[in-house]
VOGU-3710 file (C-alpha; in Angstrom, 3 decimals, decimal comma):
1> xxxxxxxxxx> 168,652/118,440/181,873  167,099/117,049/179,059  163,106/116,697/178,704  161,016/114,154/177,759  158,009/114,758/174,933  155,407/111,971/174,475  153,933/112,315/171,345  150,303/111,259/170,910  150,450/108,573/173,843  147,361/106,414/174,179
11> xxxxxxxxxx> 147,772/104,572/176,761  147,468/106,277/180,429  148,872/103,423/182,378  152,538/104,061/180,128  152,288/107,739/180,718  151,299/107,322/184,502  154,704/105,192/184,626  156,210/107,983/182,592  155,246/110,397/184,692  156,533/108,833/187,879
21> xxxxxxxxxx> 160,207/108,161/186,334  160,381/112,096/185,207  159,235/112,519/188,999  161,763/110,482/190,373  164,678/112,190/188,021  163,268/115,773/188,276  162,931/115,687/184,514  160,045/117,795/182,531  157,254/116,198/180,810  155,943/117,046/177,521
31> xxxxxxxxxx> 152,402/115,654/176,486  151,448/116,934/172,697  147,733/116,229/171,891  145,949/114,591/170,802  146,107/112,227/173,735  144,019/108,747/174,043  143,178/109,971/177,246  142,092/112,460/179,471  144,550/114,418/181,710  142,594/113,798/184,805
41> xxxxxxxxxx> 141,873/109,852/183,563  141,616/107,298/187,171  144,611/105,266/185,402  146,794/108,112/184,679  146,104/108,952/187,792  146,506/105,750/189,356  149,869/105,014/187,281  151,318/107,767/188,562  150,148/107,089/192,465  151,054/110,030/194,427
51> xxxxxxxxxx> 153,928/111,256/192,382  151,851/113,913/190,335  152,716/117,062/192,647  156,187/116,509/191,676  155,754/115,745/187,981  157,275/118,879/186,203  154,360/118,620/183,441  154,047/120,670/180,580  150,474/120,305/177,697  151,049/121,457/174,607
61> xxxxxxxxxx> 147,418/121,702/172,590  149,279/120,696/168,871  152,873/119,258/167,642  153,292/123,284/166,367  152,461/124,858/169,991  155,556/122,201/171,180  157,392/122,861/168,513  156,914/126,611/169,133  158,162/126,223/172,567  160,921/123,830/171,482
71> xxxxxxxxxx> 162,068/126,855/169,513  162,087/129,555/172,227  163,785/127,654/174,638  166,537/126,009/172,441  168,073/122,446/172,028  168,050/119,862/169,655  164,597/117,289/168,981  166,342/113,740/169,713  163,879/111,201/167,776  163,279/107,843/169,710
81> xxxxxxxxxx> 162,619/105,213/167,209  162,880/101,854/165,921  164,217/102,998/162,815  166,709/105,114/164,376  169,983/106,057/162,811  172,098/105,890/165,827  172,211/103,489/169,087  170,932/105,171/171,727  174,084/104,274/173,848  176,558/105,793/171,010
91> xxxxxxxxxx> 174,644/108,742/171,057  176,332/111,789/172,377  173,528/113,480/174,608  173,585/117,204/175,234  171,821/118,601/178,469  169,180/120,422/176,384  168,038/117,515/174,522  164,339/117,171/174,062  164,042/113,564/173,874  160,818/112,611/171,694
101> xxxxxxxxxx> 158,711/109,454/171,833  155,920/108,471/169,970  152,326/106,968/170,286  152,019/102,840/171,376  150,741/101,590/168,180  152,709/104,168/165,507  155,702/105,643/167,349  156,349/109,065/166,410  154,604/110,611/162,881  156,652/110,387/159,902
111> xxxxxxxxxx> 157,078/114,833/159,650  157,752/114,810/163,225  160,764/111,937/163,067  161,686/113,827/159,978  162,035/116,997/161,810  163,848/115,821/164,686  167,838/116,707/164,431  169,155/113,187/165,283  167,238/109,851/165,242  168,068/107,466/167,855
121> xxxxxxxxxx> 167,119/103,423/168,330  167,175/101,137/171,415  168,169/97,564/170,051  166,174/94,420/170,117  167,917/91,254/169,914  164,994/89,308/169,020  163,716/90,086/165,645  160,231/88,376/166,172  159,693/91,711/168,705  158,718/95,204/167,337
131> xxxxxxxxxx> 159,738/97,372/170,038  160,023/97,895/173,821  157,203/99,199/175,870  156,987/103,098/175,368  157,436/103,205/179,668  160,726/101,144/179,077  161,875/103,022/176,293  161,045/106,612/177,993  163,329/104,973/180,987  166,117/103,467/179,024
141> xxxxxxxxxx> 166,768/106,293/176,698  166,500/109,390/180,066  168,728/107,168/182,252  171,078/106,930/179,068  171,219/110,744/178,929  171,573/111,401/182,484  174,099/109,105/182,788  176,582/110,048/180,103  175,896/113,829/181,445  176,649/112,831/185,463
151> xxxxxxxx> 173,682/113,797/186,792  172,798/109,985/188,063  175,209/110,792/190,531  172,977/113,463/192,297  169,983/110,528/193,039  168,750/109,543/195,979  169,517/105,627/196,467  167,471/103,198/198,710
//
């Protein structure tokens, strides 16, 4: 199943949110410092309610430690951005994806983007507007994946 890696987040509200849709989907979660935040910050916490005992969650201390275990465990690094070369729903996802977002403010650093194997966009219809929230993106780029590989199929519904 592919994995999602948040890149410098800032903002512990988003990655409270994030943390709660990776719950919900059984999907890990990559943090790479440095954070804005503490781990054990009241809105991170509060974000994610009472969803963090099934958050698969994963720290890595630099963007070489993840990169280090990006390498030992295989797959390709799928680069979330608004200058992305592909559409995100054209993109052909593979099951060991790692799919990488960047910070609020800068998105993901230019030698990380640079490193990634394929760079992927979400499109915005309204030029005046920069870019989704990185909760919405996070969502609309997993549920992509998991649904051109079946597994929204396996989901609990309501």
């Amino acid at each position: 199943m592919p994995r999602v890696v948040l890149v410098h987040p800032q903002i512990p509200p988003n990655t409270g949110n994030i943390a709660r849709t990776c719950a919900a989907t059984a999907t890990e979660l990559h943090l790479v410092e440095p954070l804005g935040f503490e781990i054990s910050d009241r809105y991170l916490k509060r974000a994610g309610l009472d969803y963090w005992p099934y958050v698969k969650l994963h720290h890595h201390q630099s963007i070489e430690d993840f990169r280090e275990t990006c390498q030992q465990l295989g797959g390709r690094q799928i680069g979330f951005s608004t200058g992305g070369k592909y559409n995100y729903s054209e993109f052909q996802f593979l099951s060991t994806d790692w799919l990488l977002f960047g910070s609020e403010t800068q998105g993901l650093p230019p030698d990380v983007l640079n490193a990634c194997d394929a760079t992927v966009y979400i499109p915005i219809q309204e030029k005046g507007v920069r870019s989704f929230n990185l909760s919405v993106s996070v969502a609309v780029g997993l549920f992509e994946a998991q649904r051109q590989l079946g597994y929204l199929g396996s989901l609990s519904t309501f």
